[in-house]
C-alpha angles and dihedrals in degrees: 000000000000117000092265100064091043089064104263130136140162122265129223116262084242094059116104112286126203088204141339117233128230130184108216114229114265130239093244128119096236097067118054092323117200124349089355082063091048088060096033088056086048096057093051082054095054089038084043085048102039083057093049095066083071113033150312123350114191117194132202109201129133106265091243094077098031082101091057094049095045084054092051106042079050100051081043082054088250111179093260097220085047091073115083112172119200124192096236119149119218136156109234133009098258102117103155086063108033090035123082116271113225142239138194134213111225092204108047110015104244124149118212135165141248117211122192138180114279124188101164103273099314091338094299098148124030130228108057109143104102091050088051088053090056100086088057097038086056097047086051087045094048095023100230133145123274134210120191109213098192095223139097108250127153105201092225071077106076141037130201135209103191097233095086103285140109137199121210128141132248098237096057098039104036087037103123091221085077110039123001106162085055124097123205089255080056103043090049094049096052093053090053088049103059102016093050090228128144102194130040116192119203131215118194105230144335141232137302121288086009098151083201102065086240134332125208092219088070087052125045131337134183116260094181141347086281108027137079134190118206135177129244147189133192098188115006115107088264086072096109091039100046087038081056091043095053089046088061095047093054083061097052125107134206121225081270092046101232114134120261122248112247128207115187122214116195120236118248117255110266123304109211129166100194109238098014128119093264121061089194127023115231097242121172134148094214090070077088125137137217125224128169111302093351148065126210121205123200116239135205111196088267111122103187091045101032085054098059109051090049094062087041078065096037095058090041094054104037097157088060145071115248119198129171127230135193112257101151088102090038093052093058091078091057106270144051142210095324100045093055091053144058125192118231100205119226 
């Protein structure tokens, strides 16, 4: 039987969370080599610590540098017995995307996983076995049971209402570097059964040096049952794809069929680092994520910008905390404060 008919689904990010997961930069070269992976790893201490204040922060990293982290995320005022270090091997700090992603059963309570195929956005950046082992790693450490779904699927991907819908994008899930023997039928089905979902609902692209092709976690995301958040831009070169995207949303229909409310966040100015990979950085404060009384937004040294979508949030999630936190260092890599995390439901 798939998880769906077992009874699992997958919960809104705002549903109650035992932890949130992380994946700890690696010492390797590739990734913010020398001084640039002192301040990175001193970021994930300050993001490890600022979840902290609100619940669990697991954490996959080798043992060997497990010394090193507990130093850090204290020196960042982590909550001490919030930190909980495993000694899981991966390859890059993606987790939302190389983790499991959860379910949950509505009758009885239990939490499983879902783990589906990565191979680092298309097979862009080698190595990637260790993070593809994760999911599995995580299910023996926690002892919880595991479903293989058989398909590539990054979780910055997709986005859940609770209420039976999901929101991907054509250009990541139809891509043919993930999964190329898979039609969109397919593609769909396999999503209801072990999701637990009954509508997808596709956007076309996404914006501009996204690794990805276009995740939906830099787009648009749920706020509610009834409530959507989507960037915008009234000048960046995304103008024309988030002004189609836009266009797609206010189509869209909940289970009821009443039309979603859509709040729109402006994009930040461009973020450049002259000479880098990335002409432009793929910045976006609705790469937020939810924890359990809070929401953390990433920021990008830009006040006035930074400022109001904070208060957009703010006025969207009045029952929680929302705090901003730096990711213009950590979006030069490619993700923010979503893609780096991965939410483990109660």
């Amino acid at each position: 039987m798939t998880p769906a008919e077992l009874g699992f689904a997958m919960p809104p990010e705002w549903a109650p969370q035992e932890a949130v997961w992380l994946s700890w930069p690696v010492p390797d070269p590739r990734h913010w080599g020398g001084s640039k992976r002192d301040r990175i790893e001193a970021g994930f201490a300050e993001i490890a610590a600022a979840i902290s204040a609100f619940e669990l922060v697991r954490i996959n990293a080798t043992s060997s540098n497990h010394q090193r982290i507990r130093s850090l995320c204290e020196t960042a005022r982590a909550v001490p017995e919030r930190i909980e270090l495993f000694d899981h091997a991966h390859d890059d700090v993606w987790c939302r995307d190389h983790g499991p992603i959860f379910v949950r059963n509505g009758a009885t309570g239990e939490v499983a996983i879902t783990d589906w195929e990565f191979n680092a956005w298309g097979g862009k950046f080698p190595p990637w076995d260790s993070d593809n082992r994760i999911p599995r790693r995580v299910a023996d450490s926690l002892g919880l049971r595991r479903f293989e779904a058989g398909m590539v699927l990054e979780g910055g991907a997709i986005e859940v209402n609770g209420r039976g819908q999901l929101l991907t994008t054509e250009a990541v899930l139809l891509n043919p570097n993930r999964n190329p023997g898979l039609s969109r039928d397919d593609i769909e089905s396999r999503l209801r059964d072990h999701l637990g979902v009954r509508e997808i609902l596709w956007l076309e692209k996404g914006i501009e040096g996204d690794d990805t092709d276009g995740h939906v976690d830099d787009l648009v995301r749920f706020t509610d049952d009834h409530t959507l958040v989507a960037a915008t831009s009234a000048s960046s070169p995304d103008r024309e794809t988030l002004a189609a995207n836009l266009e797609r949303l206010r189509g869209f229909r909940g289970p009821d069929g009443r039309s979603f409310q859509i709040h729109e966040i402006p994009l930040p100015e461009s973020c450049e680092v002259p000479g880098w990979r990335l002409p432009v950085l793929p910045a976006s404060y609705v790469n937020f994520l939810i924890v359990n009384g809070g929401v953390l937004v990433p920021t990008f040294r830009q006040k006035r910008n930074d400022d109001r979508a904070l208060g957009i949030l703010k006025e969207l999630f009045p029952d929680r905390t929302v705090a901003g936190i730096d990711c213009l260092e950590l979006v030069e890599e490619g993700g923010s404060l979503h893609c780096i995390s991965q939410q483990q439901p109660a």
